[in-house]
N, C-alpha and C positions, 0 to 999 in steps of 0.2 A: 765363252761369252757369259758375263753374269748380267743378272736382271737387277736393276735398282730399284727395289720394293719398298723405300723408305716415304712416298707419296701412298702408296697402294694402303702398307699400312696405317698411314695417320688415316687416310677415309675408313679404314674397316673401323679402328679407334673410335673416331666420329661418331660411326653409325649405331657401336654397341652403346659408345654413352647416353647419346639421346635417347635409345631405346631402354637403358635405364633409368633416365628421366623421368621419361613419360610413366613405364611402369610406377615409378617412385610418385609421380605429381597422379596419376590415378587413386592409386590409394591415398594418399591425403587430402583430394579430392571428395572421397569417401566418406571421411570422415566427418566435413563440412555438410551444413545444411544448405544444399545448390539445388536449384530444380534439375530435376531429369533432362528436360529438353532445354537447357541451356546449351548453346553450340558447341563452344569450349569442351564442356563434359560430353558432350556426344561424338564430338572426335577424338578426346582421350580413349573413351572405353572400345570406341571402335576400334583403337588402334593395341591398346593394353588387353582387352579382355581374350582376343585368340591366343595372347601369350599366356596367360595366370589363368585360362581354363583346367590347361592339363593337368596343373601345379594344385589346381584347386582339385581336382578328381581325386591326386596320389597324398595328397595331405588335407585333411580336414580338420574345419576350425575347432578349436578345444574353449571351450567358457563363453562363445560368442566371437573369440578375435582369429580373424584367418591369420594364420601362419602362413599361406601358399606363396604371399607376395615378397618374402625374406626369400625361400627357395628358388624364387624366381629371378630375383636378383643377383643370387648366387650362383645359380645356374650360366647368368647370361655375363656375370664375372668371369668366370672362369671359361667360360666359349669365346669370347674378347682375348682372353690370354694364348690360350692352344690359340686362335686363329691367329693372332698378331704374331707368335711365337715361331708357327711356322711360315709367315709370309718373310718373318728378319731372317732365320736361322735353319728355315727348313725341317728343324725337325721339334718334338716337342719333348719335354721333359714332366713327366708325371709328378714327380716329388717339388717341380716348382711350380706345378700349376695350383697342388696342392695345400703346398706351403703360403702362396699368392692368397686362395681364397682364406685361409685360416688368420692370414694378418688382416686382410680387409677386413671377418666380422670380428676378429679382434677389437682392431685402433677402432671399427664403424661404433661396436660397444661403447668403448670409451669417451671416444667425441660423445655422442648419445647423454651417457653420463654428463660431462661436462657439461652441455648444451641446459641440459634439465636442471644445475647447480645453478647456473652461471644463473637464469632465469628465478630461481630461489632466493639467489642474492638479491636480485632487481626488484624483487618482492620487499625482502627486506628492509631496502635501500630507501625505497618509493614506500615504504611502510601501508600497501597492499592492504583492503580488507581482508582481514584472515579467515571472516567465513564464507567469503565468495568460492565457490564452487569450483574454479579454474587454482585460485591460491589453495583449497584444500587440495585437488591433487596433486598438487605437483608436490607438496610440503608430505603427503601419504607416499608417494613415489618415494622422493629422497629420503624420510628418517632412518631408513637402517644403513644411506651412506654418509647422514652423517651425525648417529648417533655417537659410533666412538670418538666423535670428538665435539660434543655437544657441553660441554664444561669448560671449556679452553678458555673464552671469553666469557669475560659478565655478560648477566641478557639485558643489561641495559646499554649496551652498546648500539651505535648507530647499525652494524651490519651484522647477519647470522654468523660467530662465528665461527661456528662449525663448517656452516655450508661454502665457509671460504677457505678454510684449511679442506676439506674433501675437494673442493675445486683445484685447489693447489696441487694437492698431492694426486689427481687422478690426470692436470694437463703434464706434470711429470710424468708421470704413470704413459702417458702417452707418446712424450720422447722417448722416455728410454725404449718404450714396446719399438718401436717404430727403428730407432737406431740398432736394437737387437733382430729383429726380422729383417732390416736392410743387410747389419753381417752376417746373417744365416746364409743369407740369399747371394752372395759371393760363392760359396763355398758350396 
């Protein structure tokens, strides 16, 4: 008699992602100036912080910024995978649990990346005060991705265009990553 566990594992699915949500919407939360006793932030944390204590004990922040909440999410990446892994197949494979979480902060990078151009452009585009405080970071973030190609266009062009050639080349950057980890992950 076999068990059909393909319901079992979409809720376990379910449950890991929202649980990375929430970890993920706590910290961004964080970052924002929200009162404390706001309800929303008091049932995030309630519900995030027994998870990203431990993470906070075994990693501590370096310069001001915790790191603990990357570990956490990776952690709870790759417990999502072993548990889904063994509810389809029964059994679990080390080298693709492995593999799984290295593409995730891979392509997470990359998106990342792209996300932060793509918004450099917007800047651009929208022609952005450039000493506003939110247009200085993001422009201090991206210069070294896209300084090698900070020459390509006139700078009297309507768009950075650098920061659209680095845009270009880093959403390629991210097919092919992602087509490459997909045939790894055959094999």
């Amino acid at each position: 008699m076999t068990l059909n566990t393909g319901p079992l594992a979409s809720v376990v699915d379910v449950a890991f992602t929202l649980l990375e949500l929430i970890v993920f919407a706590r910290v961004m939360l964080s970052w924002l100036p929200i009162s404390p006793w706001n309800p929303l932030a008091r049932w995030l944390r309630r519900i995030a912080d027994p998870i990203l204590r431990p993470f906070q004990r075994v990693l501590p922040s370096f310069s001001g910024i915790d790191f603990s909440p990357l570990l956490a999410l990776a952690t709870l990446y790759v417990l999502s995978q072993v548990v889904h892994s063994l509810l389809v197949t029964g059994s679990v494979s080390p080298g693709y649990a492995l593999l799984s979480v290295v593409r995730q902060v891979v392509l997470g990078i990359i998106i990342f990346f792209c996300i932060v151009l793509l918004v450099r452009l917007l800047f651009s585009l929208f022609h952005a005060d450039p000493w506003h405080p939110i247009v200085l970071m993001v422009r201090r973030f991206t210069d070294p991705l896209v300084r090698p190609f900070a020459g390509v266009l006139p700078r009297g062009a309507a768009i950075d265009g650098g920061a659209a050639i680095a845009f270009l080349l880093f959403l390629v950057l991210y097919f092919v990553g992602r087509a490459l980890f997909d045939a790894v992950a055959v094999y």
